[in-house]
C-alpha positions in Angstrom: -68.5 125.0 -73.1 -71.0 123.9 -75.9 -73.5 126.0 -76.6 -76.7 125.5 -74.4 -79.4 124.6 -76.7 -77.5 121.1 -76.6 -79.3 118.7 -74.0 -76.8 117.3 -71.3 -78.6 114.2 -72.6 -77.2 114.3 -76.7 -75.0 111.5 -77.6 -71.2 112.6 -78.1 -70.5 113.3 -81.6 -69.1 110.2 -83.7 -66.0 112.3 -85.2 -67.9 112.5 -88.5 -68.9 115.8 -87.9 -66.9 118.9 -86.3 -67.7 118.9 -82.8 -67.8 122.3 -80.9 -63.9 122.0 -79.8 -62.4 121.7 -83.6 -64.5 124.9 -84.3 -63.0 126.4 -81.7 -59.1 125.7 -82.4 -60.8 127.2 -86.2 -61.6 130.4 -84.9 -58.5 130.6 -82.7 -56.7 129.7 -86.4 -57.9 131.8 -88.6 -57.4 134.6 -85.6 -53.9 133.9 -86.2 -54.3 134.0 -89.9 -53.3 130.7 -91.0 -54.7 128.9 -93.8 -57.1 126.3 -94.6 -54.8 123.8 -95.2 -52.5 124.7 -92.1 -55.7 124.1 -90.1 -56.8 121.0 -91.4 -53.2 119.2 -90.6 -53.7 120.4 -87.4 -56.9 118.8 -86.9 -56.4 115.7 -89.4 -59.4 116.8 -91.6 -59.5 117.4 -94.9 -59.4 120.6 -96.4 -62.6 120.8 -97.8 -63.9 120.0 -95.0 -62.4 123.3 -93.2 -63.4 124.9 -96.4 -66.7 124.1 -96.3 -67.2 124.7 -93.1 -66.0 128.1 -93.3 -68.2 129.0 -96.2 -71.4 127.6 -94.4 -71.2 128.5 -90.9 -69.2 131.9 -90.9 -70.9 135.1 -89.1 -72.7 137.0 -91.8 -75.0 139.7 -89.6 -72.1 142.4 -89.8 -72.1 142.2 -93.8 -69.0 139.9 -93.2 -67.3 136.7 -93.3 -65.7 136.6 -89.4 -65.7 133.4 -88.1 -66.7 132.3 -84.6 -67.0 128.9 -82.8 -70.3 129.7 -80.8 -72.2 131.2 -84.2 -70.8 128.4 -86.5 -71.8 125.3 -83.9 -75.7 127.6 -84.0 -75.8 127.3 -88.1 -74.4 123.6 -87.5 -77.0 122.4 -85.4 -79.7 124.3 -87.0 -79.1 122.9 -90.2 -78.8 119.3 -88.6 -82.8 119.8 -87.3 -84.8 116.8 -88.9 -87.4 116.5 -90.1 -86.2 119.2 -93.0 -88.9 120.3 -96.0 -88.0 119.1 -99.1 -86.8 121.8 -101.7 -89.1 120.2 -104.6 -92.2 121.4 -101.7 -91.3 124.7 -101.0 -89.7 125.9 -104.4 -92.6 125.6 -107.5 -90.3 126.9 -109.9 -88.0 124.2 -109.0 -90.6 121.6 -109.0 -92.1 122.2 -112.4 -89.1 122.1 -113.8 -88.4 119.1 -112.7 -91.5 117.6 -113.6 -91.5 119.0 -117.2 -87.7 117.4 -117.8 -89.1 113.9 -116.0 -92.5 113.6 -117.5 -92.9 116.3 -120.0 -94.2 115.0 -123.4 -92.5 114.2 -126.2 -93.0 116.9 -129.0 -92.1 116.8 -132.9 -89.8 119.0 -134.8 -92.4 121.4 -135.3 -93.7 121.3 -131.9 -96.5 119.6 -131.5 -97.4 117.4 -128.7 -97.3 113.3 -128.8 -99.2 112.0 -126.5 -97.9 108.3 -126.9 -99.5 104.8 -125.1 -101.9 105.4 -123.0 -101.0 103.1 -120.2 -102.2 103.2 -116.5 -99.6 103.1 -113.8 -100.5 100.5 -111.4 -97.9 100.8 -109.0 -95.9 98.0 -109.6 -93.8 96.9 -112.8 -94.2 93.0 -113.0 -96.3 91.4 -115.4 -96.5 90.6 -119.2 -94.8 93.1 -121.6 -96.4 95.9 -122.5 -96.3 99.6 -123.9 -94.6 102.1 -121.5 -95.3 105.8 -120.7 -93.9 108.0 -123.5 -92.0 111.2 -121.7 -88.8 113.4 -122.2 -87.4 110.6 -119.5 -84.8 112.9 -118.4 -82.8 111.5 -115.5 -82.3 113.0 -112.2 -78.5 113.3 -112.6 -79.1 114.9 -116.1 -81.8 117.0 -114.6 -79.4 118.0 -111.7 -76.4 119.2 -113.8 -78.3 120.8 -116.3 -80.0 123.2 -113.6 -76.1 124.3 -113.6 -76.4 125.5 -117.0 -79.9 126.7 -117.3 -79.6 128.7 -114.0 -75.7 129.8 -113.6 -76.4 132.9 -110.9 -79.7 131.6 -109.5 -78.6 129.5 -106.0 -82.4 128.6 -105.4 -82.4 126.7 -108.5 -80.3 123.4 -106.9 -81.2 119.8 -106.5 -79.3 116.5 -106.3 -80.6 113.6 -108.4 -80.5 112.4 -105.0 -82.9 114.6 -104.2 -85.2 113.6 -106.9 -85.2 110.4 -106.1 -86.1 110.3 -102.9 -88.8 112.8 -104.1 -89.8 110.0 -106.2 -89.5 106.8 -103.8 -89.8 107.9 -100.1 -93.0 108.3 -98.5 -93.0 111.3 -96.8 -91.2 113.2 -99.2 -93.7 113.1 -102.1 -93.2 116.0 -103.3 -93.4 114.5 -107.0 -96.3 112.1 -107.9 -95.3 108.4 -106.9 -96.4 107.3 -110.8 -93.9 109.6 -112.2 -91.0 106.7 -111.6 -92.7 105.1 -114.8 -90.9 107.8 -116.5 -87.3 106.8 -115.1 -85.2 104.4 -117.5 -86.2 101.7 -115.3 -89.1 102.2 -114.4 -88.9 100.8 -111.3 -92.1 101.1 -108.7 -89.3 100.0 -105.7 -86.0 101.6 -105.5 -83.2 98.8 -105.4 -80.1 99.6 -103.5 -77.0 99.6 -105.3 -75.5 97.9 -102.5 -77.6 95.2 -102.6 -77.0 94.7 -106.6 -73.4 94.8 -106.2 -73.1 92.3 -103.2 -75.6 90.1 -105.1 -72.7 87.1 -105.2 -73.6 83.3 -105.3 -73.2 81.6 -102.2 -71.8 78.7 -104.7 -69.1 81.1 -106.1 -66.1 81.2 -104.4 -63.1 83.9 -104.5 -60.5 81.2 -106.7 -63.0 80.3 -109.3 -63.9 84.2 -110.2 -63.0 85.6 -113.7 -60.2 87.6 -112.4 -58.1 83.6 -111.6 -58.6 82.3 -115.3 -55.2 82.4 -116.6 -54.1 85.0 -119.3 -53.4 82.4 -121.9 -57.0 82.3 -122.7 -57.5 85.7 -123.1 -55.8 86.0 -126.7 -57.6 83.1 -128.1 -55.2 81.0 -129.1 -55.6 78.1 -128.0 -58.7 76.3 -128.6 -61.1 74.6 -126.0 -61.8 77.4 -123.8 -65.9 78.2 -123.9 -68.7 80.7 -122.4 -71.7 79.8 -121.9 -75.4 81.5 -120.7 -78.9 80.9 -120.7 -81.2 82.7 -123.4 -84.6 82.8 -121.6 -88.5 83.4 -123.2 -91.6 83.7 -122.2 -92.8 81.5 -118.8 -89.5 81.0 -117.6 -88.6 78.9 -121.0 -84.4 78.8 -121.7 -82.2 77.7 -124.5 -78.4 77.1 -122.8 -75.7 78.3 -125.3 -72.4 77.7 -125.8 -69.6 79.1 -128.0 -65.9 78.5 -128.2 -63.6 81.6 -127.9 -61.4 81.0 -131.0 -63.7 79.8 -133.6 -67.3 80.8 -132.5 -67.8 77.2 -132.9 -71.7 77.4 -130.9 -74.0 74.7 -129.5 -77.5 75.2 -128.4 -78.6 73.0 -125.5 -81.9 71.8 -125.2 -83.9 72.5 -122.1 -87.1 71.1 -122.5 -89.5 71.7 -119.2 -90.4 69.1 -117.1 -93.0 66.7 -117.6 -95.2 67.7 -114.2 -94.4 71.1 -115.0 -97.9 72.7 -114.5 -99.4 70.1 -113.4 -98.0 69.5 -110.1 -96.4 71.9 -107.3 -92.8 71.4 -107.2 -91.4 69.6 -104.6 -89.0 71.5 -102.3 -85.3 71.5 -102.9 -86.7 69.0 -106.0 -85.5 70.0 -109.5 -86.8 72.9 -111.2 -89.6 72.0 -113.4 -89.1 75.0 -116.2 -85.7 73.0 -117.2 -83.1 74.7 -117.0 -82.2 74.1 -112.9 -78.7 73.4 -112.3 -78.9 69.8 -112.7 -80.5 70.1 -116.3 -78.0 72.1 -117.1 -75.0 70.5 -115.7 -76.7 66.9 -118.0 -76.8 69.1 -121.1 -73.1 70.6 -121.0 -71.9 67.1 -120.2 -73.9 65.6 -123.3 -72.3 68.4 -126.0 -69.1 68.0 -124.6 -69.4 64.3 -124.4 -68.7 64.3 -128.4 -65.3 66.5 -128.3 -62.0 65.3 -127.5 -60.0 66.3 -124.4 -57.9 69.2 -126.1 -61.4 71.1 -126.9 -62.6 70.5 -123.1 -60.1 73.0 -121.3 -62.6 75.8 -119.4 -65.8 77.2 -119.3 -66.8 80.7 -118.5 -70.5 81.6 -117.3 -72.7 84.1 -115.3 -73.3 83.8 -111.6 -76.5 82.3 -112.3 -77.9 79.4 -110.3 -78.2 77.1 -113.2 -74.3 76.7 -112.6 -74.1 75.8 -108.7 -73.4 72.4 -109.6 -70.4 73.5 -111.4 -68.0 71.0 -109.0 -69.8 68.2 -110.4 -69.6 69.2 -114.1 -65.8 70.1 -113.3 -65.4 65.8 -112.4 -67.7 64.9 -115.6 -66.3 66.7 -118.1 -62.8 68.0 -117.4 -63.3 71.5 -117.9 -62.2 74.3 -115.3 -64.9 76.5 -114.5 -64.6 80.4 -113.6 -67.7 82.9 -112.9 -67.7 86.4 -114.2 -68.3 89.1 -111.9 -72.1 90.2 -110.8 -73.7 92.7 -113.9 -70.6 92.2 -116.0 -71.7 90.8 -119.2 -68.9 92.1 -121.2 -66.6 89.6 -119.7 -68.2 86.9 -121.8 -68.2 89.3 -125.1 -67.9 86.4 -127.5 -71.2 84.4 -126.0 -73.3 88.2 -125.6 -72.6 88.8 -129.2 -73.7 84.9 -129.4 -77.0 85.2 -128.2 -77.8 88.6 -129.9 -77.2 86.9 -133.3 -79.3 84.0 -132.0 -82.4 86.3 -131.0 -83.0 86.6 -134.8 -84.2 83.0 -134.4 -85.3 83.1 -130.9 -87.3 86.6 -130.2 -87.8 87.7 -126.6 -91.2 87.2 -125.4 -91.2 84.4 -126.7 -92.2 80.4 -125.9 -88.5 78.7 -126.5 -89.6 75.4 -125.0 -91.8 74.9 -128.6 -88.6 74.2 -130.0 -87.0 70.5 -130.6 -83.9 69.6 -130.4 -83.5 69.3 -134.2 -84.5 72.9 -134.6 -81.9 74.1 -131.9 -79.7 72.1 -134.3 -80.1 73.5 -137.6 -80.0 77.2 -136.2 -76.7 76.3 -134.5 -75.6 74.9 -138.2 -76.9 78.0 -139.8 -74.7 80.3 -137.3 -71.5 78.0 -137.4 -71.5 78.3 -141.2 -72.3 82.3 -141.8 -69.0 83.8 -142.6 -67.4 85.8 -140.2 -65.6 88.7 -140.4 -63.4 88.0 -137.2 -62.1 84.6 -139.2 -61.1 86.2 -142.4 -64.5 85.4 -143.8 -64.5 81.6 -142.8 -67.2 80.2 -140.9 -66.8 78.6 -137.2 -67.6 75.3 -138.7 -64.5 75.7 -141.0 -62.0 76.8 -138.4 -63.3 74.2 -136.0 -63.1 71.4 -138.3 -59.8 72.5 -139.3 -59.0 72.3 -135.5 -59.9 69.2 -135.0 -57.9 67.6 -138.0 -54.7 69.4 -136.8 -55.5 67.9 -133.4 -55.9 64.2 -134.9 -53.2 64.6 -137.1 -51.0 65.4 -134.2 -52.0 62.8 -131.9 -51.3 60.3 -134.4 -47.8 61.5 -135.2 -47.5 60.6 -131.8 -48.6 57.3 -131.3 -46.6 56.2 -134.1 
């Protein structure tokens, strides 16, 4: 029988947790002196999980380590008793130290204190850029595993960088100041779920046009025609679209001017999107650069799961290429545009308004990038190994025809 400070009324136990029966077939185990991972074949756990619970939930009142089903379920259920304190409440020592590794100020060489922007936390993180909190910025998980180090004997001195974040975030268990999360990398004011970033998928992004489908002769760049594209975006939503061909870093800037009612008039729902770079000004602008290339340079395009790309189907019929979407936060898989648009922020700063500039600005940057030498092309520019494409492509289909 279970032991009676159980209600009759408790729900049965899901099988994530040892019921009272498994710790008993324990007891009757290690009575027989088997091991731990004897036992946990016999029950189909793991053997940490026998471990663990023999370690935890062992009878310690006679000095030793004797085992018993009715004593271990007592330690289990007392341990399971919400709601718990949190450690960072009832251990200061623990607490400061956290605090002094989150928020601590920076100090110089010599070690004297910087005090850094003075900026007041208003609870939220959205507006114009500004100057951030200056702190050590430790983060929990740094904080956590270096408590291993600092404190090798001392028990009381364990956290999770779990722990610290919920210290931080959840109301309830404040037991660090809410504005300390300015002081986190982020510095987020709302925790966002991992599981909700990583399921962040387009609805317009379907399982045979993903990254991972692209076939593997365009991964050793050599044949031409195969592109990546993304958005480079400034101040009040403004964008510049970019696109750079994977063998010769041939790049094209597209314009995406804002629309005419823009701020003057509310947008009009499922309407285009008046900053100018909606999926249909976007779709118009690939189709006019690639409008002036010849079939052979027109094979694929690679882009972000960004909504400027849902009409992607349409662009497909326009403009022959084959379109694939890199995976959610994986900007490395479009390494040749990234490296792209970091050159290109030497022109176009964050922060700043990118709609101020024409067409025939976008132009001559573009011509000053596709004729700086580059290392990757034995010190020839794009311009020069993309023109040299094209003839050999002319050349040939000529040979051809005749």
């Amino acid at each position: 029988m279970p032991p009676s400070n159980l209600a009759p009324s408790a729900p049965e136990p899901t099988g994530r947790y040892l019921d009272f029966a498994e710790r008993e077939q324990i007891a009757l185990a290690r009575a027989r002196g088997e091991g731990i991972r004897e036992i946990a074949e016999q029950l189909g756990r793991s053997p940490s999980t026998i471990s663990r619970e023999l370690r935890r939930n062992a009878a310690t009142r006679g000095g030793s380590l004797e085992y018993r089903a009715h004593t271990a379920q007592w330690h289990a259920d007392r341990a399971a008793m919400r709601p718990k304190p949190a450690k960072l409440l009832t251990n200061a020592v623990l607490r400061e130290y956290v605090q002094e590794r989150l928020a601590g100020n920076i100090a110089t060489p010599g070690g004297k204190s910087i005090a850094g922007p003075q900026v007041e936390w208003r609870g939220r993180r959205h507006g114009p850029r500004q100057a951030r909190r200056w702190s050590k910025a430790w983060s929990p998980e740094q904080i956590a595993n270096r408590l291993l180090m600092d404190f090798p004997e001392d028990t009381s001195m364990r956290i999770s960088h779990e722990a610290i974040y919920q210290a931080l975030y959840v109301q309830g268990r404040g037991a660090l100041r809410r504005e300390l999360t300015a002081c986190l990398r982020t510095g987020r004011a709302l925790r966002v779920p991992r599981e909700r970033v990583r399921n962040r998928g387009k609805s317009f992004v379907t399982p045979e046009i993903l990254i991972s489908e692209r076939p593997t002769s365009i991964e050793d760049r050599a044949v031409p025609g195969h592109w990546e594209g993304d958005l480079i975006v400034g101040l009040a939503s403004s964008a510049i679209g970019t696109l750079v061909e994977r063998s010769t870093r041939f790049t094209m800037l597209l314009h995406l001017p804002p629309h005419p009612g823009r701020g003057k008039q509310p947008r009009e729902k499922h309407g285009p999107a008046l900053a100018g770079h909606g999926a249909e000004a976007v779709r118009d602008a690939i189709t006019k650069a690639m409008a002036s290339l010849p079939d052979q340079f027109r094979k694929s395009l690679t882009w972000d799961q960004g909504a400027e790309m849902s009409q992607h189907a349409k662009l497909s019929m326009d403009t022959g290429l084959e379109v694939y979407f890199c995976d959610p936060q994986s900007p490395w898989q479009r390494g040749t545009n990234e490296n792209t648009n970091g050159l290109l922020r030497q022109y176009f700063p964050k922060g700043t308004d990118l709609s101020a500039h024409k067409i025939r600005e976008l132009n001559a940057v573009a011509l000053a990038l596709n004729t700086r030498p580059r290392k990757t092309l034995g010190w020839r520019t794009p311009a020069e190994a993309f023109n040299e494409l094209l003839r050999s492509t002319e050349q040939s289909s000529v040979a051809t025809t005749s």
